[in-house]
CHARMM internal coordinates of N, CA and C (Angstrom, degrees):
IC EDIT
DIST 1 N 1 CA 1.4571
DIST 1 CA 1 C 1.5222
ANGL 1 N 1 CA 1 C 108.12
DIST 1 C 2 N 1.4760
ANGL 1 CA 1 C 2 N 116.94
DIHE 1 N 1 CA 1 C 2 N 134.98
DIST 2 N 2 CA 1.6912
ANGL 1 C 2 N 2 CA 117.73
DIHE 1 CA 1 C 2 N 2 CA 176.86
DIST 2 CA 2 C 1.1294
ANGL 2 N 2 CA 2 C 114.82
DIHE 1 C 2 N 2 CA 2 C -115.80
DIST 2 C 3 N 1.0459
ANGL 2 CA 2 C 3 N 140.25
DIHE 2 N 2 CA 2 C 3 N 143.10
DIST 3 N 3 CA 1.9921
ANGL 2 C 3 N 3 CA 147.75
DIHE 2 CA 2 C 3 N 3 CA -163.30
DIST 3 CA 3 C 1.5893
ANGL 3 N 3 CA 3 C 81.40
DIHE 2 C 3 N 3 CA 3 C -111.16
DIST 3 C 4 N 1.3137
ANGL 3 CA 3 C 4 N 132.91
DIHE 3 N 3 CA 3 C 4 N 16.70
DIST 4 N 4 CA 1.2919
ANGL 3 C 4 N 4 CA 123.76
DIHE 3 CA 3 C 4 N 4 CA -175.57
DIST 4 CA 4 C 1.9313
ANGL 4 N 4 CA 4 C 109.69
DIHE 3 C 4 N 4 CA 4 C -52.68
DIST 4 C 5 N 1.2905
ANGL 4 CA 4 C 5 N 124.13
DIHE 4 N 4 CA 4 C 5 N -11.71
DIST 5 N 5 CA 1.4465
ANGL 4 C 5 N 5 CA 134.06
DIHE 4 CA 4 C 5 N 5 CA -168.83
DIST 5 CA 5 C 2.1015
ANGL 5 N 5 CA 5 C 96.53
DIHE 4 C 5 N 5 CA 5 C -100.21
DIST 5 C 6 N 1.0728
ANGL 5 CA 5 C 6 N 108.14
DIHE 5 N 5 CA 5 C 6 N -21.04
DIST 6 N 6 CA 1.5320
ANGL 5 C 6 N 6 CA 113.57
DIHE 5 CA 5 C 6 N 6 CA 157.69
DIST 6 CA 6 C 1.3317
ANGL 6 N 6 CA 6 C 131.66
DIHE 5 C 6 N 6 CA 6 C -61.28
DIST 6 C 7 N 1.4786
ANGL 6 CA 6 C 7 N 104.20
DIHE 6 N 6 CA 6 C 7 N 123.40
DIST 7 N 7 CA 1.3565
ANGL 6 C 7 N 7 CA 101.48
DIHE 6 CA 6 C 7 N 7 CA -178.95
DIST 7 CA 7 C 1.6633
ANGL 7 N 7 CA 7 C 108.22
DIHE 6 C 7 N 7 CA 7 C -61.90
DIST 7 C 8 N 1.4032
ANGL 7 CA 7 C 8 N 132.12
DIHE 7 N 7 CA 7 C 8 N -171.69
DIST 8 N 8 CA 0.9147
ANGL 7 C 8 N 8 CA 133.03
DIHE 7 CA 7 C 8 N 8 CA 168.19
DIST 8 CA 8 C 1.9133
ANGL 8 N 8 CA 8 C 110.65
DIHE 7 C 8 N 8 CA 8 C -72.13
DIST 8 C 9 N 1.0126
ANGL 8 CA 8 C 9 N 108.13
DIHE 8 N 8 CA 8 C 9 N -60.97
DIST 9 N 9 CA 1.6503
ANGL 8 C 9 N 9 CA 118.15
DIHE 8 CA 8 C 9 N 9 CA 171.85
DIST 9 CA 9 C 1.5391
ANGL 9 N 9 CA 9 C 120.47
DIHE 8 C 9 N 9 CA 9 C -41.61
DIST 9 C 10 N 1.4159
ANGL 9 CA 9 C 10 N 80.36
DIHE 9 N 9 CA 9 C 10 N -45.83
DIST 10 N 10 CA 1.8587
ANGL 9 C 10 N 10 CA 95.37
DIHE 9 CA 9 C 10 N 10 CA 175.01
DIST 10 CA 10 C 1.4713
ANGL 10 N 10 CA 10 C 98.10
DIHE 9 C 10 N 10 CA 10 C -41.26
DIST 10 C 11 N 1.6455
ANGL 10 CA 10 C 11 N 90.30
DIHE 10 N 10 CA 10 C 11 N -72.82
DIST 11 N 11 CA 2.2455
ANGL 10 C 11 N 11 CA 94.40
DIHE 10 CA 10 C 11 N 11 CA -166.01
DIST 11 CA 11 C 1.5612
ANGL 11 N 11 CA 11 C 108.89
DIHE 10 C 11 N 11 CA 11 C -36.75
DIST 11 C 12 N 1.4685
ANGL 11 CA 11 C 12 N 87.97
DIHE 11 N 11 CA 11 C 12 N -60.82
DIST 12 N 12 CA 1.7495
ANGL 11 C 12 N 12 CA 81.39
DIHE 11 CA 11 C 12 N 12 CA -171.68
DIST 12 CA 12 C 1.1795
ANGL 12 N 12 CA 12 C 139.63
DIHE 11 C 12 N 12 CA 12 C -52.16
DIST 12 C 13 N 1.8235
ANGL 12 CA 12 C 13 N 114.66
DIHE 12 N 12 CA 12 C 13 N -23.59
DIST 13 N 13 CA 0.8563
ANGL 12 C 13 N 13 CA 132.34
DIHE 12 CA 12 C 13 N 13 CA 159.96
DIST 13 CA 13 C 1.2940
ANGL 13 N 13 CA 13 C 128.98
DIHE 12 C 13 N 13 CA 13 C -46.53
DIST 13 C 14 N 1.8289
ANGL 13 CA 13 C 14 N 102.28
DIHE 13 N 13 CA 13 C 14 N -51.46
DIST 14 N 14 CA 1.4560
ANGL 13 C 14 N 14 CA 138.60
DIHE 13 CA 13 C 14 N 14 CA -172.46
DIST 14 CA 14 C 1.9039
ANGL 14 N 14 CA 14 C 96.09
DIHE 13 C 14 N 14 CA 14 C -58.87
DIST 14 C 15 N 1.2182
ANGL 14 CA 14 C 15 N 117.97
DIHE 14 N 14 CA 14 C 15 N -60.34
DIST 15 N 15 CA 1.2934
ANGL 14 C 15 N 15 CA 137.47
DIHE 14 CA 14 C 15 N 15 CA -177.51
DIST 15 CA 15 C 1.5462
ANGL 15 N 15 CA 15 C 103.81
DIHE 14 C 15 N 15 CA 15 C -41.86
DIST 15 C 16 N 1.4179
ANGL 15 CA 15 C 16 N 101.88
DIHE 15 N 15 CA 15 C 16 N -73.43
DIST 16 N 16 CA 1.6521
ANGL 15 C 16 N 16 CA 103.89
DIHE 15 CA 15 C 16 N 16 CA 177.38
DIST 16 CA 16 C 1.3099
ANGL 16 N 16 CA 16 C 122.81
DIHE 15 C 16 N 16 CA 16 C -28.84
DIST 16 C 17 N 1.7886
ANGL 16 CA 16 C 17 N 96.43
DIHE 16 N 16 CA 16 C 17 N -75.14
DIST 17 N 17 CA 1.1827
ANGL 16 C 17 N 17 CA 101.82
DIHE 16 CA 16 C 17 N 17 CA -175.48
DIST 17 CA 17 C 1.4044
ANGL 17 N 17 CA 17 C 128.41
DIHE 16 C 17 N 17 CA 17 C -53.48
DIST 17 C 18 N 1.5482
ANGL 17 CA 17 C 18 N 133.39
DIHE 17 N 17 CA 17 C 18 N -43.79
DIST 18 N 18 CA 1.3198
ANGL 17 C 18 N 18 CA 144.78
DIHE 17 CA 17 C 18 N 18 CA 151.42
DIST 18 CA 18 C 1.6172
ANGL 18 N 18 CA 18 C 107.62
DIHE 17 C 18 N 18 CA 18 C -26.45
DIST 18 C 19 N 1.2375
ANGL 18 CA 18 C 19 N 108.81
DIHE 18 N 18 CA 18 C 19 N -58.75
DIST 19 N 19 CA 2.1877
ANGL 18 C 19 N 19 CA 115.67
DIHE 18 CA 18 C 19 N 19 CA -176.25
DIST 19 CA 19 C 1.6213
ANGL 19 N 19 CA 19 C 90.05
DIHE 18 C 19 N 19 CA 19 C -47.77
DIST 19 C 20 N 1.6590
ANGL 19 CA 19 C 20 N 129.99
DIHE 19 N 19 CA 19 C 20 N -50.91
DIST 20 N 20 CA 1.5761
ANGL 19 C 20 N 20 CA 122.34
DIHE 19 CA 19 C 20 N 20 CA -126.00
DIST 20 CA 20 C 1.6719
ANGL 20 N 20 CA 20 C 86.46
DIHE 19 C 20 N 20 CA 20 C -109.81
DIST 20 C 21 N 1.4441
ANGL 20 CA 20 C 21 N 112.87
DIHE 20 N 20 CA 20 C 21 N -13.14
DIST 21 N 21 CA 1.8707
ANGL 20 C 21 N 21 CA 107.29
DIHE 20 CA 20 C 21 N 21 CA 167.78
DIST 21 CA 21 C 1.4504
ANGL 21 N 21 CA 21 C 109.64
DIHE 20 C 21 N 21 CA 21 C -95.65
DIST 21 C 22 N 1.4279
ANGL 21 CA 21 C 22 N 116.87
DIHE 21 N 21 CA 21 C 22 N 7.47
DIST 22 N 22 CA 1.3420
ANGL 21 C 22 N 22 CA 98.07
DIHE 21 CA 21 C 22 N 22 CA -176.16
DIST 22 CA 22 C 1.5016
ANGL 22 N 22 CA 22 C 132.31
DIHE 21 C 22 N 22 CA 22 C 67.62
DIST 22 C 23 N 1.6599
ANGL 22 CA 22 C 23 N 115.62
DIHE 22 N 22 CA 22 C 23 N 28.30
DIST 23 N 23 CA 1.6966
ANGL 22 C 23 N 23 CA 123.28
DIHE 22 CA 22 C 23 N 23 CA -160.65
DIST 23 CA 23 C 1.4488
ANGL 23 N 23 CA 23 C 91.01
DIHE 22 C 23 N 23 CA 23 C -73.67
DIST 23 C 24 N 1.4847
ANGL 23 CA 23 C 24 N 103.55
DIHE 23 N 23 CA 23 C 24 N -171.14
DIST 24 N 24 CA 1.2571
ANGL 23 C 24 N 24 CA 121.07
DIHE 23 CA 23 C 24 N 24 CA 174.38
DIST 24 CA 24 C 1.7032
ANGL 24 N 24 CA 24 C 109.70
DIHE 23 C 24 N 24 CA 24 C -62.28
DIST 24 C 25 N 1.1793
ANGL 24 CA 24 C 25 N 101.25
DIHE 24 N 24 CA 24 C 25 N 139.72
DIST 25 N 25 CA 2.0804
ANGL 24 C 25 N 25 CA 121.92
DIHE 24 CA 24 C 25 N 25 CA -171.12
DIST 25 CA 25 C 1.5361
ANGL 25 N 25 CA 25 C 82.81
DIHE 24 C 25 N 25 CA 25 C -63.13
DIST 25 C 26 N 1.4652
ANGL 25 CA 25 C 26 N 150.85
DIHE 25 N 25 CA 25 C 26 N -72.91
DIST 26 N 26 CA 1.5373
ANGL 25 C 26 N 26 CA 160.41
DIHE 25 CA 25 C 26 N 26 CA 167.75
DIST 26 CA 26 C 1.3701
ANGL 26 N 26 CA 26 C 106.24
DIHE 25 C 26 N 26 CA 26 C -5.07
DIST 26 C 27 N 1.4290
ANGL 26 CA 26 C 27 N 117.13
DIHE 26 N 26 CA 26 C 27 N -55.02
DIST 27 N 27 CA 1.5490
ANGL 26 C 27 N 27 CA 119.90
DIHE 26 CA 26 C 27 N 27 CA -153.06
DIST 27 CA 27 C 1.5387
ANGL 27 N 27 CA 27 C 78.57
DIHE 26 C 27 N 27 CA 27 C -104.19
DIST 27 C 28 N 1.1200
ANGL 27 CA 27 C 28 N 156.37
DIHE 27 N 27 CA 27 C 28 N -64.61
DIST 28 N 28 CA 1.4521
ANGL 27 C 28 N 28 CA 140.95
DIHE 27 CA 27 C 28 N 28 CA -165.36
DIST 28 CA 28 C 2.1358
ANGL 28 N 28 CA 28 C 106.82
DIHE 27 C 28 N 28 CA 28 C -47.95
DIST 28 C 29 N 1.2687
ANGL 28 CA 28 C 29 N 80.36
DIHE 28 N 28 CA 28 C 29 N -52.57
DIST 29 N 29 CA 1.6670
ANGL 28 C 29 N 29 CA 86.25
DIHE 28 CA 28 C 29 N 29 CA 179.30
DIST 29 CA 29 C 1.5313
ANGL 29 N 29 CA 29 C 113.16
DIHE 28 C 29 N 29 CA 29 C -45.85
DIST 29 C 30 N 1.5877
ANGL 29 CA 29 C 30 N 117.64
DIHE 29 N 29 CA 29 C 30 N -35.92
DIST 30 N 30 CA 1.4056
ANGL 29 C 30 N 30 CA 137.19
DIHE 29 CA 29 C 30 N 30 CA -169.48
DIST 30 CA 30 C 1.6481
ANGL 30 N 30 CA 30 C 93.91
DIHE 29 C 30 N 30 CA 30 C -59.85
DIST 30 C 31 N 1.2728
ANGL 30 CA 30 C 31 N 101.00
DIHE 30 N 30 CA 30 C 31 N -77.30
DIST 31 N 31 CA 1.4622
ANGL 30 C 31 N 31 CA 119.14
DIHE 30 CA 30 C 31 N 31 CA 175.09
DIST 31 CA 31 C 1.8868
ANGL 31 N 31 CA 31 C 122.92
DIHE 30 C 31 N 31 CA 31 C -41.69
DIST 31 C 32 N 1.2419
ANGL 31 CA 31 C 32 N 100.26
DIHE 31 N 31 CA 31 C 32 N -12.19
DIST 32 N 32 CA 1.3456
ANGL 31 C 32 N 32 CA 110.78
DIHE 31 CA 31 C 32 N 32 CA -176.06
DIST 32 CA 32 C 1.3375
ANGL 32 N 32 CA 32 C 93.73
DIHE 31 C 32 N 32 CA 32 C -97.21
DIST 32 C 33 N 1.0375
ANGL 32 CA 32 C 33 N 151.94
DIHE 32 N 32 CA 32 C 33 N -69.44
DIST 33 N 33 CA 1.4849
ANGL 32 C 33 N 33 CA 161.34
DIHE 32 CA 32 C 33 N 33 CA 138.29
DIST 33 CA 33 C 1.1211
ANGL 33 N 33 CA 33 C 118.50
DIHE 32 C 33 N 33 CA 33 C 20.82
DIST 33 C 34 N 1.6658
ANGL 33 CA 33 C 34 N 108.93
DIHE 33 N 33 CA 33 C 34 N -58.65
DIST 34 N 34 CA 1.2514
ANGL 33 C 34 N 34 CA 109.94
DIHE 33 CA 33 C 34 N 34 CA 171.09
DIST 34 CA 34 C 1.3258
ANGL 34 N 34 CA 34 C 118.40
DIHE 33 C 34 N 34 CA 34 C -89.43
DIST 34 C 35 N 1.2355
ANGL 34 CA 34 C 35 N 135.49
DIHE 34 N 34 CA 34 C 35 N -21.91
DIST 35 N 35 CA 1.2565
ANGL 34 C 35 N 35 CA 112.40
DIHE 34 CA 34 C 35 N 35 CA 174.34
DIST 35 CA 35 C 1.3632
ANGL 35 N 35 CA 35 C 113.14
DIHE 34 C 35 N 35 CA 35 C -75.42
DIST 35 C 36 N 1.3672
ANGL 35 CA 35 C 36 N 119.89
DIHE 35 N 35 CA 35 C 36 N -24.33
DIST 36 N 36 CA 1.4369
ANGL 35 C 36 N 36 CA 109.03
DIHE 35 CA 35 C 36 N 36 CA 171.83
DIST 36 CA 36 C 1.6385
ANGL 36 N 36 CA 36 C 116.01
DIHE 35 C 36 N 36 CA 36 C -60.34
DIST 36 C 37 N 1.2217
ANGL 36 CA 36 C 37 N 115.61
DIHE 36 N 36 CA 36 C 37 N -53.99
DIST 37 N 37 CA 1.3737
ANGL 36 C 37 N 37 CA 113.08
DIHE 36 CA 36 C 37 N 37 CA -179.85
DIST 37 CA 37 C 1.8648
ANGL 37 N 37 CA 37 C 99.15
DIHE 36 C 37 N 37 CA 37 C -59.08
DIST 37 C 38 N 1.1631
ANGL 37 CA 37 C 38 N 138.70
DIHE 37 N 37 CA 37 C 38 N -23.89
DIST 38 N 38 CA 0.9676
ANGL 37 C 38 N 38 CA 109.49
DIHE 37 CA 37 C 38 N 38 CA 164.57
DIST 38 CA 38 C 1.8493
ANGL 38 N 38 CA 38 C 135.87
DIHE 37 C 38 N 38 CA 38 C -94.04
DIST 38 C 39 N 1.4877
ANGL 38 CA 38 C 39 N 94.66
DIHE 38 N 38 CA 38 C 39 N 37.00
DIST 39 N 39 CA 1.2409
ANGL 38 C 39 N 39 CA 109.89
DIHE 38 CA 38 C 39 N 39 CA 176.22
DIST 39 CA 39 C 1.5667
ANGL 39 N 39 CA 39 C 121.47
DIHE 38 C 39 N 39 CA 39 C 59.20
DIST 39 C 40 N 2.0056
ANGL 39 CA 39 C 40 N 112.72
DIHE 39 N 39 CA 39 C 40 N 21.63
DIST 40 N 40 CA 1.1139
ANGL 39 C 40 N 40 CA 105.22
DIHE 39 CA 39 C 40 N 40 CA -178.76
DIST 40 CA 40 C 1.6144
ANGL 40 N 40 CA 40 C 103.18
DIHE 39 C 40 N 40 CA 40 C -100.37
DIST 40 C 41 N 1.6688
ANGL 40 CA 40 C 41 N 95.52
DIHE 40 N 40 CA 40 C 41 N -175.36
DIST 41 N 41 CA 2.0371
ANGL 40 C 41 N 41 CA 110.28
DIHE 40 CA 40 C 41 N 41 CA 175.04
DIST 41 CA 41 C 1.4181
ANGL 41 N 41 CA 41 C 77.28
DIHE 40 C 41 N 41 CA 41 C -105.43
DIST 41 C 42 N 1.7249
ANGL 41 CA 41 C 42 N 95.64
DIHE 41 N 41 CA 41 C 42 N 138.06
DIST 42 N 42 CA 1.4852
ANGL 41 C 42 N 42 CA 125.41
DIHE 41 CA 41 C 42 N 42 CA 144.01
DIST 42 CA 42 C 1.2379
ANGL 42 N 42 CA 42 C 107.66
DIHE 41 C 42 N 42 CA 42 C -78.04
DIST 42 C 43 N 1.9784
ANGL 42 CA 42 C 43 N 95.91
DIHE 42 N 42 CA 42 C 43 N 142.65
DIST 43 N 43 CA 0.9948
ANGL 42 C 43 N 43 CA 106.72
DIHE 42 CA 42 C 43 N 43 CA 177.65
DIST 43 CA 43 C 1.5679
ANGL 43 N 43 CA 43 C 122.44
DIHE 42 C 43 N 43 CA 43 C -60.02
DIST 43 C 44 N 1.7298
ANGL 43 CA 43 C 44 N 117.06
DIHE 43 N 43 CA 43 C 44 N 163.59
DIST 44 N 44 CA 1.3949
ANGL 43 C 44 N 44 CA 94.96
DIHE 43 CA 43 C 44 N 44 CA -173.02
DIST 44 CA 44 C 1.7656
ANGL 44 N 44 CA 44 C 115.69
DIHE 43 C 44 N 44 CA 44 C -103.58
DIST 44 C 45 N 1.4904
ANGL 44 CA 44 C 45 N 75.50
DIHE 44 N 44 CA 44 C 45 N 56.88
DIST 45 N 45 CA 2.1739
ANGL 44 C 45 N 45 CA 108.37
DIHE 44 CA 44 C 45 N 45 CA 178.61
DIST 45 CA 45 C 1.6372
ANGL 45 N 45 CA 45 C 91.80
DIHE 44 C 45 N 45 CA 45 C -42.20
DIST 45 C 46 N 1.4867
ANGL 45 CA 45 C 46 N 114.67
DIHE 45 N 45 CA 45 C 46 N -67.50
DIST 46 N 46 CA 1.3984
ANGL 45 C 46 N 46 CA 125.05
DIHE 45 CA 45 C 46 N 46 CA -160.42
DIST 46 CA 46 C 1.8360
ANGL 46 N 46 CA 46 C 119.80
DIHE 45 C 46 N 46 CA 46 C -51.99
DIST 46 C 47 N 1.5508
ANGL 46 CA 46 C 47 N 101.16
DIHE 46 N 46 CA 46 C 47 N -49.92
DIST 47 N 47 CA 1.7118
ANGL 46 C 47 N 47 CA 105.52
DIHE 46 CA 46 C 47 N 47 CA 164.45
DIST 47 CA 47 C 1.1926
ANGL 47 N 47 CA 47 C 103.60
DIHE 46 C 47 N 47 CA 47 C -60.34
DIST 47 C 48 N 1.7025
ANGL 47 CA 47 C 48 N 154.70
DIHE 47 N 47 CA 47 C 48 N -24.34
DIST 48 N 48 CA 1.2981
ANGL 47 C 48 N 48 CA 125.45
DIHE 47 CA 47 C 48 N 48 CA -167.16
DIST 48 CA 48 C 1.4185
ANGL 48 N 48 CA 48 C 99.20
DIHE 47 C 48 N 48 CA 48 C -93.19
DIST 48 C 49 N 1.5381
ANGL 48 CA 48 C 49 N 119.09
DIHE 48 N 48 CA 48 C 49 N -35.77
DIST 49 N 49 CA 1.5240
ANGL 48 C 49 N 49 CA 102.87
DIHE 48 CA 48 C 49 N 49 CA 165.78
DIST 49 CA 49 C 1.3893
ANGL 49 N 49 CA 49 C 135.74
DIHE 48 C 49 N 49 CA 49 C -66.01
DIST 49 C 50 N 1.2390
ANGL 49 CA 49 C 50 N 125.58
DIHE 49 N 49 CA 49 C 50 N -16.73
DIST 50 N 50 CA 1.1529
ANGL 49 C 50 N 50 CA 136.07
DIHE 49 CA 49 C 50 N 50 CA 169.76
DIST 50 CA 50 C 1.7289
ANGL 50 N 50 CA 50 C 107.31
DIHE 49 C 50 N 50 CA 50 C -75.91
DIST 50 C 51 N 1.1088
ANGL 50 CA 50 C 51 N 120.61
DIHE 50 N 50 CA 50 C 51 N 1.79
DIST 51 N 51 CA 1.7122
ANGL 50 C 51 N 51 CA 130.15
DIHE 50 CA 50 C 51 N 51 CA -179.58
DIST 51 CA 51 C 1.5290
ANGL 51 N 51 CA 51 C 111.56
DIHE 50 C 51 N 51 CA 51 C -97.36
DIST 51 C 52 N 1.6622
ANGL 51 CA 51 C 52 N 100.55
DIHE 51 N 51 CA 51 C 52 N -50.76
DIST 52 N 52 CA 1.5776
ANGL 51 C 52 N 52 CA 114.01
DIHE 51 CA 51 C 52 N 52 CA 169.57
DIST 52 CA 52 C 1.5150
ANGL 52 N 52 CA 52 C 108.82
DIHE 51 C 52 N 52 CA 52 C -59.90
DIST 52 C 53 N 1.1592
ANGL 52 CA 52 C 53 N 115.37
DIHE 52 N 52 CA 52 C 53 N -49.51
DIST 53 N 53 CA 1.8170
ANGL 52 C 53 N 53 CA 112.88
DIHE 52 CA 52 C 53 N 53 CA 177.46
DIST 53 CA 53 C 1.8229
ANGL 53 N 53 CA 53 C 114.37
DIHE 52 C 53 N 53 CA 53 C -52.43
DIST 53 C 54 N 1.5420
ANGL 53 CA 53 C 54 N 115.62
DIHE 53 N 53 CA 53 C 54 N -40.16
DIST 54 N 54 CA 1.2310
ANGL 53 C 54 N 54 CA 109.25
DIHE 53 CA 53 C 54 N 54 CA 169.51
DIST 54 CA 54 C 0.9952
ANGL 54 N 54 CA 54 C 106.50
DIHE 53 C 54 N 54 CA 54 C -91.58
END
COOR INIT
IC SEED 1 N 1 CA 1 C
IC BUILD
């Protein structure tokens, strides 16, 4: 599947928000995929949840 019709902001956006609701691990991974192939930084969504857990 390609988000190729996504803006760039969109994904990242898309990414975040998906990490901070807890969606399906599949569709985040999707979204991870593509922003890597599109040569972007994820947001750093993942260190702030890993802060709330400790």
């Amino acid at each position: 599947m390609r988000f190729s019709k996504l803006s760039d902001k969109t994904l990242l956006n898309s990414f975040q928000e998906a990490s901070e609701l807890h969606l399906s691990p599949d569709f985040i991974k999707l979204l991870e995929k593509e922003i890597t192939e599109r040569g972007l930084n994820k947001p750093n969504i993942l260190k702030k949840q890993f802060k709330k857990i400790n």
